[in-house]
N, C-alpha and C positions, 0 to 999 in steps of 0.2 A: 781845638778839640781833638784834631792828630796824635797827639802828645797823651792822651786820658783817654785808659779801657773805656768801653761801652758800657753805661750803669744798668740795669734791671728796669729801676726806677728811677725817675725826674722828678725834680722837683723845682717851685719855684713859690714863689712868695707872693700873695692873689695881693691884686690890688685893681686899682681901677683904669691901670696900663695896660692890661691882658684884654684882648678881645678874643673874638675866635680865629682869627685868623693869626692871629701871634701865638695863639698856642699852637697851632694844628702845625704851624714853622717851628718851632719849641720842640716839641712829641717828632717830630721827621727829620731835622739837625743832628738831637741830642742821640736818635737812634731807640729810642729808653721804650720796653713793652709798655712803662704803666706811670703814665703822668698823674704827680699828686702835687695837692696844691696845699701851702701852710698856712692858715690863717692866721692870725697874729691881734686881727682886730673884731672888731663887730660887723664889718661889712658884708653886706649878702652876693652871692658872687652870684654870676648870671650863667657861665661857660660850664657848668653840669655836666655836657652829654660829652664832651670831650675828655674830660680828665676821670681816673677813676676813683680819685677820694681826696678826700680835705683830711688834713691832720690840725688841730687847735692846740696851738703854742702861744707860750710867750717871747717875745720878741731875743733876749736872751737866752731861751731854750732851744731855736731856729737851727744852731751849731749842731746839737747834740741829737736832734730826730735826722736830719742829714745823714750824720753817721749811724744812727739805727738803719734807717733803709740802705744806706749804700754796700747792694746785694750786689756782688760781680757775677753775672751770666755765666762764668764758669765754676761758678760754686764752691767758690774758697771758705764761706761759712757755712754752716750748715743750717741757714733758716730755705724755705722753700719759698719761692715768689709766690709762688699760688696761692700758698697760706695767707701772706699779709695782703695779695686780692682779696680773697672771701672774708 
């Protein structure tokens, strides 16, 4: 992770691998203000209070919301992180 800016946002791909305790190591590794979780399937995820939002994709889709969020902390595009919180 040396090697790779610090992202705005995380993301990862909810499944029934993620507890809370792997994400709260996930969200403090990655460095990332705003952990979002992709959903992919129908599963109900448990870990809420931790992450700040589900995005609902298709499994092929997964690539292309990645690269929507991936906001650099110094503000090379001009979307605001704050906006895609609220």
């Amino acid at each position: 992770m040396d090697r790779y800016p610090k992202s705005a946002i995380g993301c990862f791909i909810i499944s029934e691998d993620w507890d809370e305790q792997a994400l709260l190591e996930l969200k403090e590794k990655s460095e990332a203000r705003f952990l979002v979780g992709l959903q992919i399937d129908d599963n109900e995820f448990k870990c809420l209070d931790i992450i700040e939002g589900i995005v609902r994709c298709q499994p092929e889709d997964v690539n292309q919301v990645v690269k929507l969020l991936n906001i650099s902390p110094r503000g090379l595009i001009g979307i605001d992180v704050n906006d895609i919180k609220n």
